[in-house]
C-alpha positions as CSV (number, residue, x, y, z in Angstrom):
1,X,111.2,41.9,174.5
2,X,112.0,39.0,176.6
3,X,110.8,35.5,176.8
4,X,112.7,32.9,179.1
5,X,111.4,29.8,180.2
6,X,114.2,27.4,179.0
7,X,112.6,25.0,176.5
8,X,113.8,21.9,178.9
9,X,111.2,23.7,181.2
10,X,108.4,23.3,179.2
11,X,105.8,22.0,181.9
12,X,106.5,25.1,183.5
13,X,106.1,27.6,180.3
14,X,102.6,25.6,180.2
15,X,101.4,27.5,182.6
16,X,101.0,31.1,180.6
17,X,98.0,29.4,179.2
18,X,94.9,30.8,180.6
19,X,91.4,28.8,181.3
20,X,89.4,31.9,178.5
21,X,85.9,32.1,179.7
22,X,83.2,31.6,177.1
23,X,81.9,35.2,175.3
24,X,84.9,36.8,175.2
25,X,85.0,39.2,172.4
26,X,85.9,37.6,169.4
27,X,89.3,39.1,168.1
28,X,89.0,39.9,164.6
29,X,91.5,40.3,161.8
30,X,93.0,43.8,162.2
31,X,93.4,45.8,158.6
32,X,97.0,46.5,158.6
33,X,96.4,49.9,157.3
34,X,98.5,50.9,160.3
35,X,101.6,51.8,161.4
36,X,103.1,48.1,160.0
37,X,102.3,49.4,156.1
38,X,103.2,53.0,157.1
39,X,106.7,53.9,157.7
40,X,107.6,56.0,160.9
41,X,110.8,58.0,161.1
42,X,113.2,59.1,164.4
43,X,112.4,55.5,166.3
44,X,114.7,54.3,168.9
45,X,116.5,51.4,167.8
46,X,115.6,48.1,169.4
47,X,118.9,47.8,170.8
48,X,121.2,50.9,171.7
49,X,124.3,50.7,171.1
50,X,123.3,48.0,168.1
51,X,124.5,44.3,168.5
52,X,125.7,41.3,166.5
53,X,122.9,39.3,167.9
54,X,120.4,37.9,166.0
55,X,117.6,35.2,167.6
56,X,115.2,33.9,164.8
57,X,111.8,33.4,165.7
58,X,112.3,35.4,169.1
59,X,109.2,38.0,169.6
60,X,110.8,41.5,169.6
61,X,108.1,44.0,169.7
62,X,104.5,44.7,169.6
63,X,102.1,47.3,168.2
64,X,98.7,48.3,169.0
65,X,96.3,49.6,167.0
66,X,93.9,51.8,168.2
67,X,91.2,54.5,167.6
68,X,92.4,56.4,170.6
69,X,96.0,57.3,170.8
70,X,95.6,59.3,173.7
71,X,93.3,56.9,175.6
72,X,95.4,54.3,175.4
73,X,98.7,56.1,176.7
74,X,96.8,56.7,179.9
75,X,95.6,53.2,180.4
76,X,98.9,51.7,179.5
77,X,101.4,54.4,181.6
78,X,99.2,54.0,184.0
79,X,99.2,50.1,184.2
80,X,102.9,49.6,183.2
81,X,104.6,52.4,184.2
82,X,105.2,53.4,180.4
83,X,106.6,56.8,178.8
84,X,105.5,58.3,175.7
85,X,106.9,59.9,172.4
86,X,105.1,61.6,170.1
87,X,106.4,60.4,166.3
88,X,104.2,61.7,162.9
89,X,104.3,59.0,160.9
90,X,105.3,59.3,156.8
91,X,101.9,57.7,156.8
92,X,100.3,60.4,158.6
93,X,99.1,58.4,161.3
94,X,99.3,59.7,164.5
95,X,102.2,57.1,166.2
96,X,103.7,56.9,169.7
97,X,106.7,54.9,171.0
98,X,106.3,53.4,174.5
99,X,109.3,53.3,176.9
100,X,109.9,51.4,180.2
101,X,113.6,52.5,181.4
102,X,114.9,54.1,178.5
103,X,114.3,51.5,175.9
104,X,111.2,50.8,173.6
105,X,109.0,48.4,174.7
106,X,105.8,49.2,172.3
107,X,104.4,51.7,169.7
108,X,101.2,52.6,169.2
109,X,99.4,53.6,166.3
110,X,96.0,55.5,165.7
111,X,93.8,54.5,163.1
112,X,89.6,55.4,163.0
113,X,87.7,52.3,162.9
114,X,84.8,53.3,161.2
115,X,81.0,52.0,162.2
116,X,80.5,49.4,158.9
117,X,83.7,47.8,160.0
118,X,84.0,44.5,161.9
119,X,87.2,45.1,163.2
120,X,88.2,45.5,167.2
121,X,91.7,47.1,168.7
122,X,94.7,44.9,168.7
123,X,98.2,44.0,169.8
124,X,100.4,42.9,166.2
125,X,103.3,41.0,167.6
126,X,106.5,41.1,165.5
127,X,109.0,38.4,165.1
128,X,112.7,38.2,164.2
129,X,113.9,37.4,161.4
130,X,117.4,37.8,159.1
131,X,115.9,37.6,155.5
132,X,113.0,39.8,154.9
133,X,112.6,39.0,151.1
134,X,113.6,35.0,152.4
135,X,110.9,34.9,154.8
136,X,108.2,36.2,152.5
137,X,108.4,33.5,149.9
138,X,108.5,30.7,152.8
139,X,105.2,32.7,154.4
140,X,103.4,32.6,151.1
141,X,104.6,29.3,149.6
142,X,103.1,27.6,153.1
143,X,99.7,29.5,152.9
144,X,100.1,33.1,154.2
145,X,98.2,35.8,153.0
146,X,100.7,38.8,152.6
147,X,98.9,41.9,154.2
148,X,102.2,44.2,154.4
149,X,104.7,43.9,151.9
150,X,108.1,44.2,152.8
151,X,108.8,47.8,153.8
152,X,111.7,49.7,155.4
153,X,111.1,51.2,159.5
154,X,114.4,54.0,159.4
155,X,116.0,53.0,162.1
156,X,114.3,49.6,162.7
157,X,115.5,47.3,159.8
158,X,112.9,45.7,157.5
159,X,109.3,45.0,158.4
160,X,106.3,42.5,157.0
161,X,103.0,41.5,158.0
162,X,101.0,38.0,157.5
163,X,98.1,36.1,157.8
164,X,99.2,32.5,159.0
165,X,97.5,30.1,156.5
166,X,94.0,30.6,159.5
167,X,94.2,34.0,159.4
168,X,96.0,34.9,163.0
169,X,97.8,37.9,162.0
170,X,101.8,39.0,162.9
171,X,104.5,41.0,161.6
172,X,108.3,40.1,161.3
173,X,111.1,42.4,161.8
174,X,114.7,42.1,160.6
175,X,115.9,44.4,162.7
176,X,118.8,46.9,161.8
177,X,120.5,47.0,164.9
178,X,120.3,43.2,166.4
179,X,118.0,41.3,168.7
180,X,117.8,42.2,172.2
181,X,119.1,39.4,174.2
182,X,117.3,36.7,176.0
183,X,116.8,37.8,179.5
184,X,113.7,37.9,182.1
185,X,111.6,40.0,181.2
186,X,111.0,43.2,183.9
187,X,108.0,43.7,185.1
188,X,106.0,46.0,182.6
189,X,107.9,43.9,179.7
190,X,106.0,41.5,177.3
191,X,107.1,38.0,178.5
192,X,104.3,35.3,176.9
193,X,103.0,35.1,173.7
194,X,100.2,32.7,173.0
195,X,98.5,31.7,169.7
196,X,94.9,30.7,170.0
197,X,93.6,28.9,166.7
198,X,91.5,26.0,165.0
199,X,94.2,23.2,164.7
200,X,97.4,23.9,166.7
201,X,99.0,20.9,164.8
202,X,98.8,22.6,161.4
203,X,99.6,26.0,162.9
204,X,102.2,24.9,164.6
205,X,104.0,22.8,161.4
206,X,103.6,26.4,159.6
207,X,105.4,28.4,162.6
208,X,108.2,26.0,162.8
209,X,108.6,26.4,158.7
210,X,108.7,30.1,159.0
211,X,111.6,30.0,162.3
212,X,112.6,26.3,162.2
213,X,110.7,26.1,165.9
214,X,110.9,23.3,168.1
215,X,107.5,22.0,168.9
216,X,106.7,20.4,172.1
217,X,103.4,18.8,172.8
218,X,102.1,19.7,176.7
219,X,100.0,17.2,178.7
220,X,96.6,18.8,178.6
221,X,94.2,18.9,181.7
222,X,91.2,19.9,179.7
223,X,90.3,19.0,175.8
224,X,92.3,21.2,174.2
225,X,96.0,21.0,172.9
226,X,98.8,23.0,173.9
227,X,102.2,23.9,172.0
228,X,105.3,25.2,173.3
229,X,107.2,26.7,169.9
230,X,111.4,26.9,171.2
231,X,114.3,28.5,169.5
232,X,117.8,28.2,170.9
233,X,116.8,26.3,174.0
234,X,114.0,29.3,175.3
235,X,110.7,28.8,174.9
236,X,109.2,31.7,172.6
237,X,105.4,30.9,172.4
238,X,102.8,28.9,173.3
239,X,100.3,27.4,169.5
240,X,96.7,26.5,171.6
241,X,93.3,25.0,170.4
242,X,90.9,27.9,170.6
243,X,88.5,27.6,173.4
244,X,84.5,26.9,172.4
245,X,82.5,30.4,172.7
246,X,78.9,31.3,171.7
247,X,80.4,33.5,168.4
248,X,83.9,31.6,167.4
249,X,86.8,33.1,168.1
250,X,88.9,34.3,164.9
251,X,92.9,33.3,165.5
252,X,94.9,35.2,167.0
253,X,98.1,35.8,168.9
254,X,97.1,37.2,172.4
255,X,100.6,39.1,174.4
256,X,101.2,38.7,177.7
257,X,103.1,41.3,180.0
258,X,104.9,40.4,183.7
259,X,103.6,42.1,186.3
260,X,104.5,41.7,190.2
261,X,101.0,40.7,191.2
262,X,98.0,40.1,188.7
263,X,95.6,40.3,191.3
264,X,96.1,44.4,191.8
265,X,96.9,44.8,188.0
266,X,93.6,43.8,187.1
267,X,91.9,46.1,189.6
268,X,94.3,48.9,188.2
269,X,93.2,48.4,185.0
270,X,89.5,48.4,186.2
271,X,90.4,51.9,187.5
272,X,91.5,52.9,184.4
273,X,88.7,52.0,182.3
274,X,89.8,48.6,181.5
275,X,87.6,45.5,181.4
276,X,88.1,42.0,182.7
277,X,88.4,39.3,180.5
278,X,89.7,36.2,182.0
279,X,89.5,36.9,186.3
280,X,93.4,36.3,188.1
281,X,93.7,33.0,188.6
282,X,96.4,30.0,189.2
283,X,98.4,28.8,186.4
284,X,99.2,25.2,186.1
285,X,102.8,26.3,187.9
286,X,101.0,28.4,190.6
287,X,101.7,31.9,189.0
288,X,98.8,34.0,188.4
289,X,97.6,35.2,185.0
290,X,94.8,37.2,184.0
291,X,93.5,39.3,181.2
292,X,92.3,42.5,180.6
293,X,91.0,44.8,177.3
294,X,92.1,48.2,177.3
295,X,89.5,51.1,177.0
296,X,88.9,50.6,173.4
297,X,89.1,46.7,173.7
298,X,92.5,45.5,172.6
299,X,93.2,42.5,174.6
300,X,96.6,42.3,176.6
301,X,97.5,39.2,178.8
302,X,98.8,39.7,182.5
303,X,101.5,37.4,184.1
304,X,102.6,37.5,187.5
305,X,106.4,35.4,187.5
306,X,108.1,34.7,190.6
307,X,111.2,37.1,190.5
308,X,113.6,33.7,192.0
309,X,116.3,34.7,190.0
310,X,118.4,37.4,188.3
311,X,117.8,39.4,185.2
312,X,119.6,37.4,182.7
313,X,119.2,33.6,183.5
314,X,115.9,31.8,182.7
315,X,113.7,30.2,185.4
C-alpha cells in the first residue's frame, strides 16, 4: 500500500479530491460481521521477507465486503490486473486474497446482505499501528465506537475496527511482519485515501489523536474544507467536508487506486458491469480522477498519476 505525495507538496496531494456529483449512493455503515471480526488463516504476510519498519498512521491494506465473492474477482482482475486465492476463513466466510505481482494488495470477503438491511458493499481501509490494546483505549476515550475488538490475523499481526466519533468506519492493523515502505504506488495499487464527513475539523483533531497526524488546511475553490493528514513527511489522507446530496451522505473513507489513464479505466469498468459515479475529470493538479462502484456497489476511487519519477521517491 503506498501513498507518496511528500507532505511539503500538499497543494499537489489536494488534487485526489474529486468534485462528487449530487445522488450518489449514500455509503452506509458496513456491519463488521466480516472478515475484520473473523480470523483467516494461510495469508501472505504484508511484507515478505518481514521488516523492521514500522510507519504509524500509514494505510496498509483494504478489504471489501461483498455479497458476491465471485463477481467481484472478475470486475476487480479485470480492472486491475489482480490474481486470486481462495482462503476459508475460521469464520466460515468465504475469503479471497488479491495479488498484483506477487504481493497482497486486497482481500475480499463474502458476506449475504439480507433484504431488511440498510447496508451497501464497501472498501474497510486498515491503518498501521504498533499498540493494538494502546490504540483502542485512545479510539474509545476520543469517541469511537469499537465494532471489532482486538483479534489476532495468523500471519498478519493484530487487527481492530472503529467507528470514528461520526461513524466513518476503519480498521487498524499492527502488523506482524512490518510496514511496507513508502514508495509510489504501481498502477493497480491503492494510492489515495479520502475521508468524506460532517466537520473535517473535529474529524481531523480525532485522526491526528489516534496517529499523531499532521494536519494541513488546503485552500478551497468551492465551500467545502479540505485536510491533508501527514506522517513522516508523506501525505497519507485527505479529511473533506461531505458534499450536499438529496439523501446525506453517511461518513466514510472512500480508496483510491492509480491507474495509467482514468479515462479507459472507467470505460473498462462500464464493461465489466461497473457503474459511474463521479465522470474522469481534471484534478486541481491536472491528473485525472474518477469513480466507479463495482457490480454490487462498493465504491472504489480511480487516479491517474503522472509516472515522472521512479518507484521509490515521492512526486
Amino acid at each position: 500500500m503506498n501513498h507518496l505525495p511528500k507532505a511539503s507538496s500538499a497543494g499537489r496531494a489536494s488534487g485526489f479530491l474529486p468534485a462528487w456529483r449530487s445522488g450518489m449512493l449514500a455509503l452506509l455503515c458496513i456491519g463488521v460481521t466480516s472478515s475484520a471480526a473473523a480470523v483467516t488463516a494461510n495469508l501472505q504476510p504484508l511484507v515478505d521477507p518481514p521488516s523492521t519498519e514500522h510507519h504509524i498512521g500509514k494505510f496498509i491494506f483494504v478489504e471489501l465486503v461483498t455479497p458476491n465473492l465471485a463477481a467481484a474477482k472478475q470486475f476487480y482482475g479485470g480492472l486491475f490486473g489482480w490474481t486470486f486465492r481462495d482462503i476459508q476463513s475460521v469464520g466460515g466466510l468465504p475469503y479471497a486474497e488479491a495479488s498484483l505481482d506477487g504481493h497482497p494488495v486486497a482481500g475480499l470477503a463474502q458476506r449475504e446482505i439480507r433484504a431488511n438491511e440498510h447496508r451497501q458493499p464497501a472498501w474497510l481501509s486498515f491503518i498501521a499501528v504498533r499498540d493494538i490494546e494502546a490504540t483502542r483505549k485512545s479510539a474509545m476515550l476520543n469517541g469511537a465506537k469499537l465494532l471489532a475488538a482486538p483479534h489476532g490475523v495468523p500471519d498478519r499481526g493484530q487487527a481492530a475496527v472503529f467507528a470514528d466519533p461520526q461513524g466513518a468506519v476503519f480498521g487498524v492493523l499492527a502488523s506482524s511482519a512490518g510496514d511496507p515502505p513508502d514508495e509510489l504506488a504501481e498502477p493497480g495499487e491503492w494510492i489515495w485515501h479520502s475521508l468524506l464527513t460532517r466537520d473535517p475539523d473535529a474529524d481531523a483533531a480525532f485522526y491526528q489523536t489516534l496517529f499523531d497526524y499532521e494536519v494541513f488546511d488546503l485552500p478551497s475553490q468551492d465551500s467545502r474544507q479540505h485536510m491533508i493528514l501527514a506522517s513522516e513527511d508523506f501525505a497519507r489522507a485527505s479529511a473533506n467536508t461531505a458534499p450536499q446530496t438529496a439523501a446525506p451522505l453517511h461518513p466514510h473513507w472512500l480508496n483510491y487506486v492509480r491507474v495509467d489513464d482514468a479515462v479507459k479505466s472507467v470505460a473498462r469498468a462500464v464493461a465489466l458491469g461497473g457503474r459511474v459515479l463521479v465522470e474522469p475529470h481534471p484534478d486541481r493538479q491536472g491528473s485525472m480522477v474518477a469513480i466507479v462502484a463495482d457490480p454490487q456497489g462498493a465504491p472504489v476511487g480511480l487516479l491517474e498519476w503522472p509516472d515522472t519519477e521512479s518507484r521509490g521517491t515521492a512526486p
